[in-house]
FIKOLZA-1660 file (N, C-alpha, C; in steps of 0.1 Angstrom, whole numbers, plus 5000, padded with zeros to 4 digits):
% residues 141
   i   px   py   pz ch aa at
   1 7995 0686 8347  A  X  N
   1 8008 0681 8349  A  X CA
   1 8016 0683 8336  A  X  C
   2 8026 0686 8336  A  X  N
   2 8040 0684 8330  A  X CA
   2 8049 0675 8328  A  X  C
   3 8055 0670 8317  A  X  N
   3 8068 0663 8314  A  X CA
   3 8073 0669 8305  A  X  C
   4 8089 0670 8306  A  X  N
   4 8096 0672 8298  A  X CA
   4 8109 0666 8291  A  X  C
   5 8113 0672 8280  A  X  N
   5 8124 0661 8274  A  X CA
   5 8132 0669 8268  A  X  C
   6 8146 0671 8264  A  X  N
   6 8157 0680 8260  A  X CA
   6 8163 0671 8247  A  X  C
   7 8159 0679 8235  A  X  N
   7 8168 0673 8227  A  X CA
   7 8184 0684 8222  A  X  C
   8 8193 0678 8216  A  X  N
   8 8202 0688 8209  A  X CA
   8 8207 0680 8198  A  X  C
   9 8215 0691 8188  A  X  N
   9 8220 0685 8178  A  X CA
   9 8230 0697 8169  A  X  C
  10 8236 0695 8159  A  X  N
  10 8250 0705 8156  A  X CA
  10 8239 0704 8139  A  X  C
  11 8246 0719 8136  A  X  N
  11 8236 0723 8125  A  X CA
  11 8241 0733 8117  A  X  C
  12 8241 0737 8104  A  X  N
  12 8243 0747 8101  A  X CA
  12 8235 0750 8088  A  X  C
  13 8234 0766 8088  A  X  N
  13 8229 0770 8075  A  X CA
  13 8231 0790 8077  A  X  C
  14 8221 0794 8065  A  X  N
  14 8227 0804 8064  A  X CA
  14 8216 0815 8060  A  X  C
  15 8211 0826 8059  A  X  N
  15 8197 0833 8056  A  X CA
  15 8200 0844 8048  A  X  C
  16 8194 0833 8034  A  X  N
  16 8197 0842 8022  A  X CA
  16 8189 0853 8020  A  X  C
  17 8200 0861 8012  A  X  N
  17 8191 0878 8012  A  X CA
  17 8190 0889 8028  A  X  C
  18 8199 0882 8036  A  X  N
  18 8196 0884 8047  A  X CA
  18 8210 0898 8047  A  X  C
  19 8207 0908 8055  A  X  N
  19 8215 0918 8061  A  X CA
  19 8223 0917 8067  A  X  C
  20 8226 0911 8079  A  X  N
  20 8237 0907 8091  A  X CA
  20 8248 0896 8084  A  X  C
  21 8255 0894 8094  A  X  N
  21 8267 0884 8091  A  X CA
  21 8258 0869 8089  A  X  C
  22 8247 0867 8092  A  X  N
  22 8238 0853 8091  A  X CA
  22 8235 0851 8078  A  X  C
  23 8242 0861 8068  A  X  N
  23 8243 0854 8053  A  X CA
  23 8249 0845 8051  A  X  C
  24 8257 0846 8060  A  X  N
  24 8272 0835 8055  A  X CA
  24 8267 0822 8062  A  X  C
  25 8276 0815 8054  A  X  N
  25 8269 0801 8064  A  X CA
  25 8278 0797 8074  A  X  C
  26 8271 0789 8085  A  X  N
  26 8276 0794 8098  A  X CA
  26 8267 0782 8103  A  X  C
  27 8273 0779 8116  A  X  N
  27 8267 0768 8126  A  X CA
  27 8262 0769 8139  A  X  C
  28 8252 0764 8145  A  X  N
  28 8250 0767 8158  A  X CA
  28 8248 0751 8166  A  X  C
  29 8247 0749 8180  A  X  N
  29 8245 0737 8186  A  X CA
  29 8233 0743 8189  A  X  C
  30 8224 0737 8183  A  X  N
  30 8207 0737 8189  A  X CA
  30 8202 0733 8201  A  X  C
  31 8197 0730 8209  A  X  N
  31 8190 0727 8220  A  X CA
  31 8176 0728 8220  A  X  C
  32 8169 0718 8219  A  X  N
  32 8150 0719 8222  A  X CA
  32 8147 0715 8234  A  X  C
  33 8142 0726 8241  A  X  N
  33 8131 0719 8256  A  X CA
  33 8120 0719 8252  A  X  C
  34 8116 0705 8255  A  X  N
  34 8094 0706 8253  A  X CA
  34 8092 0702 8264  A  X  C
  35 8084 0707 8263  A  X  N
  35 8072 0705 8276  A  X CA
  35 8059 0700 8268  A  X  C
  36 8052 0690 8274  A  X  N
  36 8039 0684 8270  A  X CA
  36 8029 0680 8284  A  X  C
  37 8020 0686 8279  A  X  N
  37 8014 0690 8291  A  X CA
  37 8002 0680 8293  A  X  C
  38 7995 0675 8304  A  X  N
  38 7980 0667 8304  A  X CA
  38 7978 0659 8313  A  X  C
  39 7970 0651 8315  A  X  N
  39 7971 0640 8327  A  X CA
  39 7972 0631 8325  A  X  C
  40 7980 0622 8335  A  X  N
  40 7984 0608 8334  A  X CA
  40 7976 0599 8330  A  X  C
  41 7976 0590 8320  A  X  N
  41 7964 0578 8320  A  X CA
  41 7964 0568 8328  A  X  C
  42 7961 0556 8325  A  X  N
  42 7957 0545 8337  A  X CA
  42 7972 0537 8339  A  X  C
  43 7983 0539 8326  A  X  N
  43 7992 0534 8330  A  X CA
  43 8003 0544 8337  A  X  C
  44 8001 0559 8347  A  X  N
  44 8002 0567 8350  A  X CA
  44 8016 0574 8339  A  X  C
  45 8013 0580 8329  A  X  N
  45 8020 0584 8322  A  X CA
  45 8010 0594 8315  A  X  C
  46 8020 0606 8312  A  X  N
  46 8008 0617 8302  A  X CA
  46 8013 0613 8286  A  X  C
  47 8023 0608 8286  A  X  N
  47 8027 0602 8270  A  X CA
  47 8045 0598 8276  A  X  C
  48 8044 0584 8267  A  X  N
  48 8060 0578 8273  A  X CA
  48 8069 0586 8267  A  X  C
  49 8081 0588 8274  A  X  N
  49 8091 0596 8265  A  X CA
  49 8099 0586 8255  A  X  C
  50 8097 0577 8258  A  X  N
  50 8103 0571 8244  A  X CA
  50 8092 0573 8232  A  X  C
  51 8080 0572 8233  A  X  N
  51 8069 0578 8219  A  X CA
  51 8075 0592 8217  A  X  C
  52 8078 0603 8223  A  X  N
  52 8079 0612 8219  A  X CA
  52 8099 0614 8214  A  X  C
  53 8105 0604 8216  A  X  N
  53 8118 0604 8211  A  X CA
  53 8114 0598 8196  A  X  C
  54 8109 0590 8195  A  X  N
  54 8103 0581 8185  A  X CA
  54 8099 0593 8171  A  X  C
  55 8093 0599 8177  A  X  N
  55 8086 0607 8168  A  X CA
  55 8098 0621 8162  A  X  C
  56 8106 0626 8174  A  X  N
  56 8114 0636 8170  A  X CA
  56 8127 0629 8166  A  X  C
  57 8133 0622 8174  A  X  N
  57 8145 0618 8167  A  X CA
  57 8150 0614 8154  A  X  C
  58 8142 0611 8145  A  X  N
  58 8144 0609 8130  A  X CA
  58 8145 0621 8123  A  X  C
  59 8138 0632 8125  A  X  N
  59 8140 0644 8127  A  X CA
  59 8151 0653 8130  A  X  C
  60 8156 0651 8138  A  X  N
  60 8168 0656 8145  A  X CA
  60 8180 0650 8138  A  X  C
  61 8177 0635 8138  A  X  N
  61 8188 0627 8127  A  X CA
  61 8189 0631 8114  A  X  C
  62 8177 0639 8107  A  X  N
  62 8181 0640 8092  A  X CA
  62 8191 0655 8096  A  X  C
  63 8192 0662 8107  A  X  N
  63 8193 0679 8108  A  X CA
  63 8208 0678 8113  A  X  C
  64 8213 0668 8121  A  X  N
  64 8222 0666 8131  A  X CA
  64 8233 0668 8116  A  X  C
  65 8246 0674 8121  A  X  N
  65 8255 0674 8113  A  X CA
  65 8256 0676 8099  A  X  C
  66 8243 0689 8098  A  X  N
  66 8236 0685 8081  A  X CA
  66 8239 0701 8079  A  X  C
  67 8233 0709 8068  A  X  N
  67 8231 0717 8064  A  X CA
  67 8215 0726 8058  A  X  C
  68 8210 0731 8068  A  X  N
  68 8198 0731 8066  A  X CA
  68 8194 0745 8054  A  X  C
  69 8190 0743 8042  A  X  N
  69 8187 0749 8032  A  X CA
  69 8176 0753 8025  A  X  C
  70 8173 0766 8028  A  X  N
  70 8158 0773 8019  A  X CA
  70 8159 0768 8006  A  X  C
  71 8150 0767 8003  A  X  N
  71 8147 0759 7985  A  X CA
  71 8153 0770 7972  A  X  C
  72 8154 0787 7981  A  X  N
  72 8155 0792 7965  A  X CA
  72 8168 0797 7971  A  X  C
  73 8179 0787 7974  A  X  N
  73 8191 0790 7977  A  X CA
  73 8198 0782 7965  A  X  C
  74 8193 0782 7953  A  X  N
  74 8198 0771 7942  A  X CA
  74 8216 0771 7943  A  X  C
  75 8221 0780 7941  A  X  N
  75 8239 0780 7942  A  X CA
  75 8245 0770 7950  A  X  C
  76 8236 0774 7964  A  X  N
  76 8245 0762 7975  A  X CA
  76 8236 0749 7978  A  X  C
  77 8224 0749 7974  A  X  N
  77 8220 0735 7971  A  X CA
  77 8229 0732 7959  A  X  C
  78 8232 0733 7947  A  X  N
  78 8237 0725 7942  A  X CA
  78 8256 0726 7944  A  X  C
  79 8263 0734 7951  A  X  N
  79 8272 0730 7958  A  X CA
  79 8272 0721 7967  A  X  C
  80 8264 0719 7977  A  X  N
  80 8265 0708 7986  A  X CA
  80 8262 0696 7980  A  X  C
  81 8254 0695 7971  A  X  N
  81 8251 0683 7963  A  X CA
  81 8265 0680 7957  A  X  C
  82 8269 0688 7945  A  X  N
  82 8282 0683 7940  A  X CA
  82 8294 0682 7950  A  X  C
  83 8295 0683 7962  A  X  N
  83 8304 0679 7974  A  X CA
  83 8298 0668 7981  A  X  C
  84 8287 0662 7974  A  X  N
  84 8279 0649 7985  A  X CA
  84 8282 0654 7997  A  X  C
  85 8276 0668 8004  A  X  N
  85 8273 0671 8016  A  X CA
  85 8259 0667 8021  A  X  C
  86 8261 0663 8036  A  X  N
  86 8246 0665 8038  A  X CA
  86 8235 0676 8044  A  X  C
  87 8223 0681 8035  A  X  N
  87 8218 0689 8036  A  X CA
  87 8200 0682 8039  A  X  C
  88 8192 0691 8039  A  X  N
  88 8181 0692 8039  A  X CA
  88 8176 0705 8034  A  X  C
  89 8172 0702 8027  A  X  N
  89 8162 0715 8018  A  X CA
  89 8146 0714 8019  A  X  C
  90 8145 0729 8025  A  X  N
  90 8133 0731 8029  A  X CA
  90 8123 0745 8026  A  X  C
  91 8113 0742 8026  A  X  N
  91 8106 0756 8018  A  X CA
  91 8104 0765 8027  A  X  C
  92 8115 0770 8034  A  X  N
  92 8112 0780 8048  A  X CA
  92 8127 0788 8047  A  X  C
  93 8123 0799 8053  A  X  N
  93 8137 0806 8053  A  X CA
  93 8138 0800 8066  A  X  C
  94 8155 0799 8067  A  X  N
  94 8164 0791 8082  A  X CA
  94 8161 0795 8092  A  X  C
  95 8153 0803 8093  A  X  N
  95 8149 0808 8112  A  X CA
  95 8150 0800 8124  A  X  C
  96 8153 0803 8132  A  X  N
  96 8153 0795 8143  A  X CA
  96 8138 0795 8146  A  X  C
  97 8130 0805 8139  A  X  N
  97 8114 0804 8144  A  X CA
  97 8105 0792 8137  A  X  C
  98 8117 0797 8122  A  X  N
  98 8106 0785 8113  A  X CA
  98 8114 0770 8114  A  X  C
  99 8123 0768 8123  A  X  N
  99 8127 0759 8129  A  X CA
  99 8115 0751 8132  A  X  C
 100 8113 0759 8145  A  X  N
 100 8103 0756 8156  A  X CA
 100 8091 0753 8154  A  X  C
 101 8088 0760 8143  A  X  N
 101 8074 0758 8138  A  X CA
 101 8072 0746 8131  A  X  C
 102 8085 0741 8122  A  X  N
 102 8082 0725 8114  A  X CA
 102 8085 0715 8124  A  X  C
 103 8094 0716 8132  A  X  N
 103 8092 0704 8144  A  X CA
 103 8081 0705 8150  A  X  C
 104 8075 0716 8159  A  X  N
 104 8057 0716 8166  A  X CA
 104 8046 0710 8156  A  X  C
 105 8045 0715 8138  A  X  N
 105 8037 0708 8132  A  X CA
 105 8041 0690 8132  A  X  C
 106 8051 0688 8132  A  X  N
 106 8053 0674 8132  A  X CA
 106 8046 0665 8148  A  X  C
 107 8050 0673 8158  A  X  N
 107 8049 0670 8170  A  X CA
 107 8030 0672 8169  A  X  C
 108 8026 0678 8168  A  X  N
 108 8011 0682 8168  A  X CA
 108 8004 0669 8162  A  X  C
 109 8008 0666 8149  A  X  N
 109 8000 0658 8141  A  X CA
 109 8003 0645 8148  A  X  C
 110 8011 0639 8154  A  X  N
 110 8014 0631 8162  A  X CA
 110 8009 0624 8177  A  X  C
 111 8012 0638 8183  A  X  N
 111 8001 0640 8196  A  X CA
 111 7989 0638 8197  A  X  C
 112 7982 0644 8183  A  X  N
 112 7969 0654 8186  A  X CA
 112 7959 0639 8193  A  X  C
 113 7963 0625 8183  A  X  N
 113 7951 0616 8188  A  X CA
 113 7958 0607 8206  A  X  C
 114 7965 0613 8210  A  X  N
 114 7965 0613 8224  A  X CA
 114 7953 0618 8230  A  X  C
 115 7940 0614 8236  A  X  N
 115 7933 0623 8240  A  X CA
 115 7937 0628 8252  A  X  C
 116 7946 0624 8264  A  X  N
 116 7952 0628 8277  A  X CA
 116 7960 0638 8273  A  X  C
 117 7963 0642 8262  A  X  N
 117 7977 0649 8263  A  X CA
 117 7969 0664 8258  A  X  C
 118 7975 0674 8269  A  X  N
 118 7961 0687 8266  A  X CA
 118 7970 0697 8255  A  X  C
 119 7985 0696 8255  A  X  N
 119 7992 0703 8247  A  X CA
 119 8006 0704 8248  A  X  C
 120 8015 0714 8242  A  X  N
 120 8030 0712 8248  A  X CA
 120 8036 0725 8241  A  X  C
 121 8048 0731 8248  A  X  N
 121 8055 0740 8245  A  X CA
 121 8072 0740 8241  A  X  C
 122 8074 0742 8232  A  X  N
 122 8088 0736 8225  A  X CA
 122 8096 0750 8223  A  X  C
 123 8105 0749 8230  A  X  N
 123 8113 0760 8225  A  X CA
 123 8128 0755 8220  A  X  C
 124 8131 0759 8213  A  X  N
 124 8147 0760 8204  A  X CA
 124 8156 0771 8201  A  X  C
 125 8168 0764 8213  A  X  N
 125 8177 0776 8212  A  X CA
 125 8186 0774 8202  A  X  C
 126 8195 0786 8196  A  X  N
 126 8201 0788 8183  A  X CA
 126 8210 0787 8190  A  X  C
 127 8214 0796 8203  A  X  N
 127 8225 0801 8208  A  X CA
 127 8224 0799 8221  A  X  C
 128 8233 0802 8232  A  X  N
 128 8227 0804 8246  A  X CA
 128 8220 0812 8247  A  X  C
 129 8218 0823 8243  A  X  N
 129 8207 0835 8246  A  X CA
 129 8199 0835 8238  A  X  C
 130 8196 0828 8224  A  X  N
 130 8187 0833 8219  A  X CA
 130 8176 0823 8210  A  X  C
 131 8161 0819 8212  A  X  N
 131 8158 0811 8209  A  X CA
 131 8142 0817 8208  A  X  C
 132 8133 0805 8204  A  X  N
 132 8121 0804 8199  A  X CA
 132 8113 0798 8200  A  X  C
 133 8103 0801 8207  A  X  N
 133 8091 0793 8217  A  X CA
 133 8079 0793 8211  A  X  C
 134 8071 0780 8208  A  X  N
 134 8059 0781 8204  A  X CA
 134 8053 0773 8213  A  X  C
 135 8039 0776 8220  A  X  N
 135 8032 0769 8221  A  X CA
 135 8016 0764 8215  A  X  C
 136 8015 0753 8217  A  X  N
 136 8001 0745 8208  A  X CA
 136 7995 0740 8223  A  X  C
 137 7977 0737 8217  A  X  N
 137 7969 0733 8223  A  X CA
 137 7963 0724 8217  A  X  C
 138 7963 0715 8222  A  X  N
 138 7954 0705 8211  A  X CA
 138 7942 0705 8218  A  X  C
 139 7940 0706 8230  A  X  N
 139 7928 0705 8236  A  X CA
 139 7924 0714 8251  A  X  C
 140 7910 0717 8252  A  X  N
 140 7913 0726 8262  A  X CA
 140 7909 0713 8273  A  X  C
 141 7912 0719 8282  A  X  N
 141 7921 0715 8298  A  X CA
 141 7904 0709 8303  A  X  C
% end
């Protein structure tokens, strides 16, 4: 069985060293679907969705209206700093892939001592069309 939960949130940032117009910094409205997959336990639930808001939402709150920043972007880290903007600096280039992948490791280490919960698949859209799906197992079925 399946449950699912949708989060979104407004974001921007920019991919340094990058070819395309995605140098520049630029914003998108994000959107995550997960899916978390396993069987219900005795209180028929495969995990409450308030535990799993619990866990991403603080998350989503540091990103929401922020500026999300690769570490060796030193210029506009320290512009956003000297404009008390809010950012987040992180040791990943801005991909919407390596997005995906620091929310699933957060979500993973969280989940994993669920023993009912067999795994989940999180995708995160940048755009309407274009987005970034990982799936994890924590346990086989």
């Amino acid at each position: 069985m399946k449950i699912s939960k949708e989060f979104d949130w407004e974001m921007a940032h920019r991919l340094l060293d990058h070819e395309s117009g995605c140098r520049n910094m630029h914003g998108h409205s994000y959107r995550m679907e997960l899916e978390i997959e396993g069987e219900p336990d005795e209180s028929g639930m495969i995990v409450d969705f308030d535990q799993v808001s619990k866990i991403l939402r603080p998350l989503i709150a540091e990103l929401d209206h922020s500026f999300l920043c690769d570490e060796r972007d030193a210029v506009l880290i320290a512009f956003l700093r000297e404009q008390d903007m809010k950012h987040k600096v992180v040791p990943f280039r801005t991909t919407v892939e390596n997005l995906c992948t620091y929310f699933a490791g957060h979500l993973q280490t969280a989940l994993a001592p669920i023993s009912n919960v067999q795994g989940f698949s999180m995708r995160i859209y940048e755009t309407a069309r274009n987005s970034a799906v990982v799936d994890v197992k924590l346990r086989e079925e």
